[in-house]
C-alpha positions as CSV (number, residue, x, y, z in Angstrom):
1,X,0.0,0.0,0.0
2,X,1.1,3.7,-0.5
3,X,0.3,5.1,3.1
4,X,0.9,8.6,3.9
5,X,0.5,10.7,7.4
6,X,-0.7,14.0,7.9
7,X,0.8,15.8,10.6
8,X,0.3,19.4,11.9
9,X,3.8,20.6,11.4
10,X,7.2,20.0,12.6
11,X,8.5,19.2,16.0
12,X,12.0,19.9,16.9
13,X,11.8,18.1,20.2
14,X,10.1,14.8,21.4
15,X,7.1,14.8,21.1
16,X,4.5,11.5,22.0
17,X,2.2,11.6,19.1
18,X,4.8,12.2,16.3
19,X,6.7,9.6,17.8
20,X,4.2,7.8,17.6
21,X,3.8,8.1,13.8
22,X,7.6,7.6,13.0
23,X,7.0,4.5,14.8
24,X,4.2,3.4,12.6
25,X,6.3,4.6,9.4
26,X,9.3,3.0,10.2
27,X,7.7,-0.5,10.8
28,X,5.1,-0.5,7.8
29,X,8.1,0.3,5.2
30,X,9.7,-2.9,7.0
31,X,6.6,-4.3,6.1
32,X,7.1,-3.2,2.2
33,X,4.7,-0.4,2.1
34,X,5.9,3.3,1.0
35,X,5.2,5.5,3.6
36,X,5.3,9.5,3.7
37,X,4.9,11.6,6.3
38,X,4.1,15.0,5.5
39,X,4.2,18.1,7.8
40,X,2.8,21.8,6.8
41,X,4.2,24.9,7.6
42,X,0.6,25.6,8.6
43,X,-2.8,24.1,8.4
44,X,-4.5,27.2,7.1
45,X,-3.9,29.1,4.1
46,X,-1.4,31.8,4.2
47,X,-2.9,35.0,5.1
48,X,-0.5,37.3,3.4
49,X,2.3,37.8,1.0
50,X,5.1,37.6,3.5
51,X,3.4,34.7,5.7
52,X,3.4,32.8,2.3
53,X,7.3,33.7,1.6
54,X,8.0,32.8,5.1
55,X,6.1,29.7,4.6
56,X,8.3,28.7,0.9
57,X,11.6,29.1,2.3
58,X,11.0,27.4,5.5
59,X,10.0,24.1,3.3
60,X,12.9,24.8,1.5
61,X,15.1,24.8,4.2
62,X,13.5,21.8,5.3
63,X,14.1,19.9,2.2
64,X,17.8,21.4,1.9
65,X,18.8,20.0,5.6
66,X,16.9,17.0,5.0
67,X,16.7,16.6,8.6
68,X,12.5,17.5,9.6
69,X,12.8,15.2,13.0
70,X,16.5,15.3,14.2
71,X,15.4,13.8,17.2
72,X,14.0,10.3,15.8
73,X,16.2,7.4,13.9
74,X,13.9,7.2,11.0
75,X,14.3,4.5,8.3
76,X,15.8,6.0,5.4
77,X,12.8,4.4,2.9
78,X,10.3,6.8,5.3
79,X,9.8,10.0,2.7
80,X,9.7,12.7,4.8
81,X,8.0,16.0,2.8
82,X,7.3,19.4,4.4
83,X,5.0,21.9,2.3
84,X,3.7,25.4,2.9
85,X,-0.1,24.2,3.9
86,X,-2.2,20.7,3.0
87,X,-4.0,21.6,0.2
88,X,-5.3,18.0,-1.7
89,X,-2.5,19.0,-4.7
90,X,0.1,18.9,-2.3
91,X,-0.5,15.8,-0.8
92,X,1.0,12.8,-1.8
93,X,-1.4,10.5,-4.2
94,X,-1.6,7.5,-1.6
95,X,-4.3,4.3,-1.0
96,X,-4.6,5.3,2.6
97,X,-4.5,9.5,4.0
98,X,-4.2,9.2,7.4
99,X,-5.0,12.7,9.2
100,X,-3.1,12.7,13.0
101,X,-4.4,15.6,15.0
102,X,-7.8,18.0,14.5
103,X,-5.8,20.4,12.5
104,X,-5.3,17.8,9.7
105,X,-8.6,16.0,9.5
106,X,-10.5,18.5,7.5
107,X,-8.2,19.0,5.1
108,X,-7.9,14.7,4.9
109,X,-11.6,14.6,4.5
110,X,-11.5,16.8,1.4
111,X,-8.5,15.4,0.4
112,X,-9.8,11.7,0.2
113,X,-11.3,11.4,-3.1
114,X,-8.6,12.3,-4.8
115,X,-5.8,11.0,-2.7
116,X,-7.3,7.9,-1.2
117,X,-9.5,6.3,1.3
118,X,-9.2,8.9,4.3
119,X,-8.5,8.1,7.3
120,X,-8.2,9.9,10.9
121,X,-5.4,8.4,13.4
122,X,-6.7,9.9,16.9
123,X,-4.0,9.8,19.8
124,X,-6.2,12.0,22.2
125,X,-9.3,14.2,22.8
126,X,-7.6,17.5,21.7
127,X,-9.6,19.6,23.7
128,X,-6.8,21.3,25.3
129,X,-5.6,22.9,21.8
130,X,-8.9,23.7,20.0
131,X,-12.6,25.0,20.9
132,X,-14.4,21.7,21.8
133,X,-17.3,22.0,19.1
134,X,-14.5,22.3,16.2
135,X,-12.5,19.0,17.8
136,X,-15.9,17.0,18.4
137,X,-17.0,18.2,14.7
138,X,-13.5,16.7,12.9
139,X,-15.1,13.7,14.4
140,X,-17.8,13.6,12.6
141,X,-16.0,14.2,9.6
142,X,-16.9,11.0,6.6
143,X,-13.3,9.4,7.9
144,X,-12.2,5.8,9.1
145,X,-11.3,6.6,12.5
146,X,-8.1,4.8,14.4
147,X,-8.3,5.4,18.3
148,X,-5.5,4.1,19.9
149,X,-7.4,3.8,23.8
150,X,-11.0,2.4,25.2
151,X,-11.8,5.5,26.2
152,X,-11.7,7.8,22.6
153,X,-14.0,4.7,21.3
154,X,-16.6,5.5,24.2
155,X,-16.3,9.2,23.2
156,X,-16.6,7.9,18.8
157,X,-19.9,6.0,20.0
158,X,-20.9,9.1,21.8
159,X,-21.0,10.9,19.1
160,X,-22.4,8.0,16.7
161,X,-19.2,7.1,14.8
162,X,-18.9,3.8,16.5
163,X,-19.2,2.2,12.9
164,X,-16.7,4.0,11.5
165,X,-14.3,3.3,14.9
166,X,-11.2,0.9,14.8
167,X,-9.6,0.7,17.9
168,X,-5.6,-0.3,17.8
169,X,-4.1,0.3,20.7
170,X,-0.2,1.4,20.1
171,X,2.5,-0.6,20.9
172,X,5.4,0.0,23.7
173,X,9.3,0.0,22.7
174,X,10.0,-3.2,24.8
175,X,13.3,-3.8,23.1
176,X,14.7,-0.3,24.2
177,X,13.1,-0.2,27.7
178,X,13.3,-3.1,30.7
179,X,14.4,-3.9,34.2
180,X,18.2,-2.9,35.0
181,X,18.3,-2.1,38.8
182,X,15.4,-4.3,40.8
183,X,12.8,-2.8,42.4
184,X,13.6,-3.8,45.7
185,X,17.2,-2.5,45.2
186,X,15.8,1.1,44.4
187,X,16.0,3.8,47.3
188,X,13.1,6.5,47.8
189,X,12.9,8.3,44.7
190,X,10.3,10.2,42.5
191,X,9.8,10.2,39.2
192,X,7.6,12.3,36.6
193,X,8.0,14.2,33.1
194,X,7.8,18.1,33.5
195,X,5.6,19.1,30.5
196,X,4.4,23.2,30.3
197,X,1.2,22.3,28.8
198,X,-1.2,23.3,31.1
199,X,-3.6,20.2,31.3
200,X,-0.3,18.5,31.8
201,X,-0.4,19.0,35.8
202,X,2.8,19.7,36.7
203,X,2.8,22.4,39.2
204,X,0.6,19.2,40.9
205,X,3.3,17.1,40.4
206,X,6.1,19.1,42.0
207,X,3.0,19.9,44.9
208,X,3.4,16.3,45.3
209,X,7.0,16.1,45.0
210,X,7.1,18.6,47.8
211,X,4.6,16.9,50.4
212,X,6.0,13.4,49.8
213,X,9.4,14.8,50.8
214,X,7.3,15.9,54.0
215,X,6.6,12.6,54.7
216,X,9.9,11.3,54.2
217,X,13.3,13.3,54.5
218,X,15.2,11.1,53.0
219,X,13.4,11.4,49.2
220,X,14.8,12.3,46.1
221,X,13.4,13.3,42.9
222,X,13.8,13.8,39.0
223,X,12.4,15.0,36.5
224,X,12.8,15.6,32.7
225,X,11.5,17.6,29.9
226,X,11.9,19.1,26.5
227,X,12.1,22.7,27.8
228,X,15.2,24.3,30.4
229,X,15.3,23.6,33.6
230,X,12.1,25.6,35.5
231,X,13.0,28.3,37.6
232,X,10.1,26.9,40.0
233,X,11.6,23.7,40.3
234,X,13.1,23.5,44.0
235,X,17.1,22.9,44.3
236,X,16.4,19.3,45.9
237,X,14.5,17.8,42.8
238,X,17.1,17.0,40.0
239,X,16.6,17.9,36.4
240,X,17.3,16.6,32.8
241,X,16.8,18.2,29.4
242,X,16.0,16.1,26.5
243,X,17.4,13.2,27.6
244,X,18.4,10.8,25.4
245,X,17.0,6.7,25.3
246,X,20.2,5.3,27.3
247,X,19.9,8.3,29.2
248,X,16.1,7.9,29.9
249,X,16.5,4.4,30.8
250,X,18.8,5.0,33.2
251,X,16.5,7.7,34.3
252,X,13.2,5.4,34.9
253,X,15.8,2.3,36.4
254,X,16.4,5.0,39.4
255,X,13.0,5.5,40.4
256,X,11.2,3.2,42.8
257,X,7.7,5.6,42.2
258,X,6.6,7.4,38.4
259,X,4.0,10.0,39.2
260,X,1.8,11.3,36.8
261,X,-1.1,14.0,37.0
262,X,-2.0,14.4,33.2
263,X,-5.7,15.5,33.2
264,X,-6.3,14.2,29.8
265,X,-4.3,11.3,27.8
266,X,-4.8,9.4,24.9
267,X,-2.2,7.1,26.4
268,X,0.3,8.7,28.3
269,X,3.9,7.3,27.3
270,X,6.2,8.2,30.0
271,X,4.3,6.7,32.6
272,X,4.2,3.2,30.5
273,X,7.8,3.4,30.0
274,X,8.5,4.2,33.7
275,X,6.7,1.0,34.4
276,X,8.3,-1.2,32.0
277,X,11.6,0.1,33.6
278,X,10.3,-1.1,36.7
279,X,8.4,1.8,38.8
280,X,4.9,1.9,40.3
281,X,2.7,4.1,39.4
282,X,0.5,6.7,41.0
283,X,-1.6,8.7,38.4
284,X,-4.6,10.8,37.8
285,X,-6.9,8.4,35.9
286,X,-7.2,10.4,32.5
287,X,-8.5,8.4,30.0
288,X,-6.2,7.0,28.7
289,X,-4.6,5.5,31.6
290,X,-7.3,2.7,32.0
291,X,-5.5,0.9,29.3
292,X,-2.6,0.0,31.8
293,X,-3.6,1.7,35.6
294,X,-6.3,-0.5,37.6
295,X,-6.4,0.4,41.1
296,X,-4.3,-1.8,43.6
297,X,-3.9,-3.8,41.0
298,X,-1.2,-1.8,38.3
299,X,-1.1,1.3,39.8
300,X,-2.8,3.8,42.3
301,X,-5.0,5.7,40.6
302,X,-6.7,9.3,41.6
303,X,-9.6,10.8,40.8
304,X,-8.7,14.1,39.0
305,X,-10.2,16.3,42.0
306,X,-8.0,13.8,44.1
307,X,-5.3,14.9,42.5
308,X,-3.5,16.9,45.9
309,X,-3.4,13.1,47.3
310,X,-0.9,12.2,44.8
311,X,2.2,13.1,47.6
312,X,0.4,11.2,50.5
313,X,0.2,8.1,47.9
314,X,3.7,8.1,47.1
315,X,4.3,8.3,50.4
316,X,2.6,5.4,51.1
317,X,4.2,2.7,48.0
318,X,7.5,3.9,49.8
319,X,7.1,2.8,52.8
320,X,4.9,0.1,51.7
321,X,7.2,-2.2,50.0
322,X,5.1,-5.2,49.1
323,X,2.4,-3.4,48.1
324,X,5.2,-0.9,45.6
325,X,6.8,-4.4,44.4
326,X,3.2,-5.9,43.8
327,X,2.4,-3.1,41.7
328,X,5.8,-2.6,39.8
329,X,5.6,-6.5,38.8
330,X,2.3,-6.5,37.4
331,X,2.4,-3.1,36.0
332,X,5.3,-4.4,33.4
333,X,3.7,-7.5,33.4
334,X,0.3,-5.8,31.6
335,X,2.4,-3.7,29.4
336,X,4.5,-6.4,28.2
337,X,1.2,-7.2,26.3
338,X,1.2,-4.4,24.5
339,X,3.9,-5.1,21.3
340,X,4.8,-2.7,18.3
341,X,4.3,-5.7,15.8
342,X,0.6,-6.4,17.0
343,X,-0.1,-2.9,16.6
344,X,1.2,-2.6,13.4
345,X,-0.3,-5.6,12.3
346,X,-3.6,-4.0,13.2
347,X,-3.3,-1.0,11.7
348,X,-2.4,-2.6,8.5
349,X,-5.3,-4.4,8.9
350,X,-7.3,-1.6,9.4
351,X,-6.0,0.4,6.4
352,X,-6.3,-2.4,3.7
353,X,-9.4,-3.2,4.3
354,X,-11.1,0.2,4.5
355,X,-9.2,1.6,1.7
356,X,-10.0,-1.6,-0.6
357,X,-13.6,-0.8,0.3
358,X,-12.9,2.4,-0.8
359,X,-11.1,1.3,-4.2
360,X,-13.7,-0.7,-4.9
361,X,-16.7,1.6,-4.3
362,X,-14.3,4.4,-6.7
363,X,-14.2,1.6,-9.3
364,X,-17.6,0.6,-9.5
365,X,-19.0,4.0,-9.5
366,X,-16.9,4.6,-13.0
């Protein structure tokens, strides 16, 4: 199949949901499709002459330097394309369109006759960056929705696109990610990814930080992030910038506890790597963390208005060890389950059969 991604632009840091993507790319050329990922200077038309010169030389800078995601080891057979805004002529002719965030989907929808069977890869309700009425309306746009969590197919039957709702869940990087220093071995230490996005909750985090150290003296902390170290962040908690995989690893293998306060996930990445590095979990249940957090079972989960308990609960798996270890084993143990090459082999699945409908509606109507 000819398969080509839709993203919003171009991220210079990490970033979850275009790793996401790359992910997906990189595997399905393994698989012998041809992939392309394309990312706009902007998702709306330019709005003057000297947005759309700004817009020109930006792609080609992009497609000078060859280098549109520095920060991800992408296979070189990915075709990576940046262009000034997604307009159906400049999008790649391709059997499956897959839009990635609410920015892209309208422009995927009235893309898809032309281009291919449409289709609209959702990693999260994306409330936090749009009006909800224009996020819940991309929804209802005549695309073959992928959700990747059991909670954005509740929302798709909500809104009556159940029918037109795959769910593939996405996969974990279990060959990059495991046990180095055993649980048992690890001394009292926090853990959690420092994000500025506001639904992100990290002033709760370091408010948690701060009243688990209250509870024990002897705690230490990390965090890490894509942005410079916060002037907020107190001396005691330690801090790394864009860390790299070894680095991150090492990172998540010093931890006994991973907190995280997200309000609202599709997923939420760090806190499944965390645990298949070994840490128990306290988190905020968000959606998206049902996938892998059950209560006393996984992880400790919070309500969202529970959210100032999250110190008191770390707290509590630190000087609980059983009940830490209990939750650290199984933890891993349910994300184990959750492997790239299933999720690839579902969305494959996914796409070929919805855009072969779709080829052979296009045929029979000519």
């Amino acid at each position: 199949m000819r398969i080509a991604f839709l993203l919003p632009g171009q991220s210079l840091k990490p970033a979850g949901g275009y790793k996401v993507v790359y992910e997906y790319a990189n595997r399905l050329v393994r698989r012998g499709h041809e992939v392309v990922v394309v990312h706009p200077w902007d998702c709306t038309e330019p709005g003057s002459a000297y947005d759309a010169l700004r817009a020109r030389l930006w792609v080609a800078r992009l497609r000078r330097r060859r280098a549109i995601a520095p920060w991800f080891e992408l296979d070189d057979r990915v075709r990576m394309e940046a262009v000034t805004h997604p307009a159906a002529a400049k999008l790649p002719a391709a059997d499956a369109l897959i839009a990635t965030a609410w920015h892209t989907a309208p422009w995927v929808a009235a893309a898809a006759p032309e281009n291919g069977a449409g289709f609209y890869l959702i990693q999260g309700y994306e409330t936090w960056d749009g009006e909800v009425e224009k996020v819940r309306a991309t929804w209802r746009l005549p695309l073959r929705k992928l959700v990747i969590s059991r909670w954005l197919e509740e929302i798709a039957d909500e809104l009556g696109e159940g029918e037109r709702t795959t769910r593939v869940p996405i996969g974990m990087d279990l060959d990059r990610l495991g046990v180095d220093v055993a649980p048992a071995e690890r001394g009292p230490r926090l853990g959690a990814l420092y994000n500025t996005g506001p639904e992100k909750g990290s002033d709760e985090l370091i408010a948690a930080m701060e009243d688990a150290r209250g509870r024990r003296p002897d705690l230490t902390a990390t965090m890490f992030g894509t942005a410079p170290r916060p002037d907020r962040l107190p001396a005691w908690i330690e801090y790394a910038m864009l860390p790299s995989q070894p680095q991150l690893r090492r990172l998540y293998n010093s931890c006994a506890v991973f907190l995280q306060a997200s309000r609202s996930e599709g997923w939420g990445l760090p806190a499944c790597e965390a645990m298949l590095c070994g840490c128990a979990l306290v988190t905020v249940a968000n959606g998206g963390s049902r996938e892998y957090a059950t209560e006393g079972e996984t992880a400790l989960v919070l309500a969202p208005g529970e959210v100032g308990r999250m110190g008191e609960c770390a707290a509590r798996l630190l000087d609980d060890e059983p009940l830490r270890l209990r939750l650290a084993e199984r933890g891993g143990e349910r994300l184990r389950g959750f492997s790239w090459e299933r999720s690839v082999a579902e969305l494959e699945a996914a796409l070929a059969g919805s855009a072969g409908t779709a080829a052979g509606a296009a045929k029979a109507a000519r």
